[in-house]
ZAMARGU-4260 file (C-alpha; in steps of 0.2 Angstrom, whole numbers, plus 5000, padded with zeros to 4 digits):
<rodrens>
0) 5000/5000/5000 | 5006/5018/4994 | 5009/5029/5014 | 5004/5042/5004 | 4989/5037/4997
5) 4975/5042/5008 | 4983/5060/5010 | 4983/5065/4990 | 4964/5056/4991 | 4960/5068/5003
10) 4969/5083/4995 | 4960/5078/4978 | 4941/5080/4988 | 4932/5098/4983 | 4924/5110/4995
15) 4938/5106/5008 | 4955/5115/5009 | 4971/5113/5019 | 4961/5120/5034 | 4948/5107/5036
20) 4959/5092/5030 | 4970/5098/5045 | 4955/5100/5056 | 4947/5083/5051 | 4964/5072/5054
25) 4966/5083/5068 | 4949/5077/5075 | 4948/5058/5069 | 4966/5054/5069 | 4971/5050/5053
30) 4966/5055/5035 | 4959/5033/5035 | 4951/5035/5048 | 4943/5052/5040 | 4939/5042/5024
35) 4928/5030/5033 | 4919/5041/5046 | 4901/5039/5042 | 4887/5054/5035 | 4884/5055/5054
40) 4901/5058/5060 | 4905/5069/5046 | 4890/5082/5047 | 4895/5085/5067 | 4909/5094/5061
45) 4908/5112/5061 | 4908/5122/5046 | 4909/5107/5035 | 4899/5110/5018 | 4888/5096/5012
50) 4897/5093/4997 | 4912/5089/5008 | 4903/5077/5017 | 4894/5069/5003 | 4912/5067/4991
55) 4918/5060/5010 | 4907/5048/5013 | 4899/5042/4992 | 4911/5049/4982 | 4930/5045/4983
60) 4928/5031/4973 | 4925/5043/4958 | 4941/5047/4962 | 4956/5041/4953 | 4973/5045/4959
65) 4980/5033/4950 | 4988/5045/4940 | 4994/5054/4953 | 5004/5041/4961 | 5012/5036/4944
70) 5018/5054/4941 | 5027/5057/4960 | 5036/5040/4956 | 5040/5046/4939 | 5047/5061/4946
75) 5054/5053/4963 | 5044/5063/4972 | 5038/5062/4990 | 5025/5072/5001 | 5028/5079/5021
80) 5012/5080/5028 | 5009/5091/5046 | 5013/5078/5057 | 5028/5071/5050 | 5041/5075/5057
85) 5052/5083/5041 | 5037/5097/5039 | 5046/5115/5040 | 5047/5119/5058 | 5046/5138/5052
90) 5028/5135/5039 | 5020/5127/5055 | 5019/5142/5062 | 5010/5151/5049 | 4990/5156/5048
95) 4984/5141/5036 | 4999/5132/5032 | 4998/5117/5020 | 4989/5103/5027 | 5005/5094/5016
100) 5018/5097/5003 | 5023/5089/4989 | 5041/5087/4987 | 5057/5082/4975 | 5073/5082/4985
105) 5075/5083/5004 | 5071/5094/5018 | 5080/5094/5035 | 5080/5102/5050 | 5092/5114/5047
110) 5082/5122/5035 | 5075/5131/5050 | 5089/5143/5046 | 5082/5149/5029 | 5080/5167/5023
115) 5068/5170/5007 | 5076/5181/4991 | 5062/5188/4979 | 5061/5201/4966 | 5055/5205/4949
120) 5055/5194/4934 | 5061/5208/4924 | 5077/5212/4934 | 5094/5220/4929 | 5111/5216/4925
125) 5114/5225/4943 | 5099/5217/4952 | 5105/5200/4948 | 5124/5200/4953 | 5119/5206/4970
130) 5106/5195/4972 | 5119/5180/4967 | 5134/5187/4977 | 5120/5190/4993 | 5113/5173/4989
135) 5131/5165/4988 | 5138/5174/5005 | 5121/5168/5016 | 5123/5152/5008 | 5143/5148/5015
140) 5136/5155/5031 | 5123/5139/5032 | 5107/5147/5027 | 5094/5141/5016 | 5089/5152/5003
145) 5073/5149/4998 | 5062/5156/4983 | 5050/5155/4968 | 5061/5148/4953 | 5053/5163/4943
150) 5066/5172/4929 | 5076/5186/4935 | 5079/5188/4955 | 5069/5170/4960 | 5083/5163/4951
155) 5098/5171/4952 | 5096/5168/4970 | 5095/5150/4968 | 5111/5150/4956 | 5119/5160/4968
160) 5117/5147/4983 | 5121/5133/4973 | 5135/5142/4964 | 5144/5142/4984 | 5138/5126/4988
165) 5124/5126/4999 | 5104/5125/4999 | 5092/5130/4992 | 5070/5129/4992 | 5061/5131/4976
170) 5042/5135/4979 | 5032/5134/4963 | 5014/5138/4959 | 5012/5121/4949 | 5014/5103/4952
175) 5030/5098/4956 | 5031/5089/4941 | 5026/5104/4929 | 5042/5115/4927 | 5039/5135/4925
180) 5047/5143/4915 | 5054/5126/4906 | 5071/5136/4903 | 5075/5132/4922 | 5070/5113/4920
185) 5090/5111/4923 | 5093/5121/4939 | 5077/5113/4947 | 5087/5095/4946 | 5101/5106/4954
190) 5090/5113/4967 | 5084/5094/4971 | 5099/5087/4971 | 5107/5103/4986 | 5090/5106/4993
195) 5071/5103/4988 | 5057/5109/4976 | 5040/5111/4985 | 5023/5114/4981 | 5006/5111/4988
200) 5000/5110/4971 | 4993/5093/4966 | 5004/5083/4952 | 5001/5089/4934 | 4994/5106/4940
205) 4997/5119/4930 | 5003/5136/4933 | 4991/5150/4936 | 4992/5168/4939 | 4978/5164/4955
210) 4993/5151/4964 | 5007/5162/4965 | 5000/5174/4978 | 4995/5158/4986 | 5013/5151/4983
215) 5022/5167/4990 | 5013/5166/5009 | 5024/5147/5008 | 5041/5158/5001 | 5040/5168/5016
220) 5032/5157/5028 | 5048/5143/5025 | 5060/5158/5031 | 5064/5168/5045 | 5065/5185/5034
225) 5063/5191/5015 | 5075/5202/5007 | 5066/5208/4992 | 5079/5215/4977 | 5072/5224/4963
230) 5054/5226/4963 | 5041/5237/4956 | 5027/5245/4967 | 5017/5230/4957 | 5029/5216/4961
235) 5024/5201/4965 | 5038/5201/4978 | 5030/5213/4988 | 5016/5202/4992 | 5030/5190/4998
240) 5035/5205/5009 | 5016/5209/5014 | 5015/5190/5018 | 5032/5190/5029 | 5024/5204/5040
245) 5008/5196/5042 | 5018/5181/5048 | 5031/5190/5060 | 5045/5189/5049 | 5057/5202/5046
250) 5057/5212/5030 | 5074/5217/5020 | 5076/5227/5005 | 5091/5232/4995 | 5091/5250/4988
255) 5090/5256/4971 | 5092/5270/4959 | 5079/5282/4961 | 5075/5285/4945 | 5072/5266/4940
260) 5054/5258/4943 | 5063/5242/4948 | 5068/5253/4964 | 5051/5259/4968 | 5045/5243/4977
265) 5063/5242/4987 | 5065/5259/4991 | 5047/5261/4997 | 5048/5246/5009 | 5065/5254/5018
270) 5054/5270/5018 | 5041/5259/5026 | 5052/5252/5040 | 5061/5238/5030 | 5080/5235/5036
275) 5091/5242/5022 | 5103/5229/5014 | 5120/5232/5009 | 5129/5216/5013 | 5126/5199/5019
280) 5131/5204/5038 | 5117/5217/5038 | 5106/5201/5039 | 5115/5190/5049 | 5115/5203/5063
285) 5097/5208/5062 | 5091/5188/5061 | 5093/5170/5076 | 5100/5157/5065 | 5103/5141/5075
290) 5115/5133/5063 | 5127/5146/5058 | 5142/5142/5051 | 5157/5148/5065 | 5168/5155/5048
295) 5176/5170/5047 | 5161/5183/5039 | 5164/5186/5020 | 5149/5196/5015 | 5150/5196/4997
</rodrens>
């Protein structure tokens, strides 16, 4: 029997969401024993539509997953659920988290120490070799870096981690096994083989401009801050940054030409209370990691 079976069934059921499969486990004890409570069982939970209860307790059989299990062998793939013990320690603590991850590669507990890079697809010659040289610095110290796999700043910062060595977090708005955009189907084997490729997405889910929002809250939620590099007052990165507040995280920006719209997002967050970034150092002194490597501090 697949261990993961009864979790992606349950993932795959309509009208529920991570917060009621987390509150249903929670209250039966496992996603079996959710499967076969009975109609009664079901409709004494509060705040469970009827269309959960009926595709609970008729309808799952209609449901093939089949498929699904075929493509996370395919692509020697995994999934960490809330209760197991590899879940991010950071993502637990978050409003809603996933009620379970999919996954290619390996998390570990050290990746408690993680710090988010984001910034806009449509970044500069400039914006890129800091975000690499910040990315490779952080890295050599021991810290995850985690981010979106999207063009410009998302990847530059997961080249620049695994151009010094260390690990890295890709969270995409897909399945794991759908690779956007296909030009980084290449560094994602490199970020599963250093670190891990995470999604909450379903297998052979494609990507949607409604998941990366949704996607962003997991960026920030895996770290302990977000530096944002490059962004317009429009950027995508900044609802990373809005998510990190929300979620007690610290917010980091570095600074830009005035003059450049790529700034406006940066330079609005440091006017907004955001720590001003210059060097690696101005993050490891704001920021507790717990595995830090005792090196001598090269910043960039």
């Amino acid at each position: 029997m697949n261990p993961y079976k009864e979790w992606i069934l349950l993932d795959r059921i309509p009208h529920l969401g991570a917060k009621k499969c987390r509150e249903l486990i929670e209250h039966f004890g496992s996603p079996q024993k959710v499967l076969a409570a009975s109609f009664k069982e079901l409709s004494s939970i509060p705040g469970l539509n009827k269309e959960a209860i009926t595709y609970l307790n008729r309808k799952t059989s209609e449901i093939d997953i089949r498929e699904d299990l075929k493509r996370l062998d395919e692509v020697n793939g995994r999934i960490v659920h809330f209760r197991d013990p590899l879940y991010p320690a950071n993502l637990q603590m978050i409003f809603n988290p996933p009620f379970m991850l999919y996954l290619k590669g390996e998390v570990k507990k050290k990746d408690i120490d993680a710090l988010a890079i984001v910034g806009t697809r449509r970044a500069t010659t400039y914006g890129k070799l800091i975000t690499r040289r910040l990315a490779r610095a952080l890295a050599r110290k021991g810290i995850t870096i985690v981010s979106g796999l999207a063009r410009g700043i998302d990847t530059a910062a997961h080249q620049g981690a695994l151009e010094a060595g260390g690990r890295t977090i890709a969270v995409l708005g897909s399945g794991i096994d759908i690779i956007y955009p296909g030009e980084n189907k290449k560094l994602t084997e490199e970020i599963a083989k250093r670190g891990a490729v995470v999604s909450e997405y379903s297998l052979g889910t494609q990507p949607n401009a409604l998941h990366f929002p949704q996607r962003n809250r997991i960026i920030s939620g895996l770290s302990k801050g977000v530096l944002v590099v490059e962004a317009p007052l429009k950027s995508g990165a900044l609802i990373t940054a809005d998510f990190a507040l929300e979620q007690g995280r610290e917010v980091f920006a570095v600074p830009g030409n005035i003059t450049s719209p790529n700034s406006q997002g940066t330079n609005r967050l440091i006017k907004e209370g955001a720590k001003l970034v210059e060097c690696a150092e101005d993050i490891l002194e704001e920021l507790e990691f717990s595995y830090l490597k005792k090196e001598d501090k090269q910043v960039l």
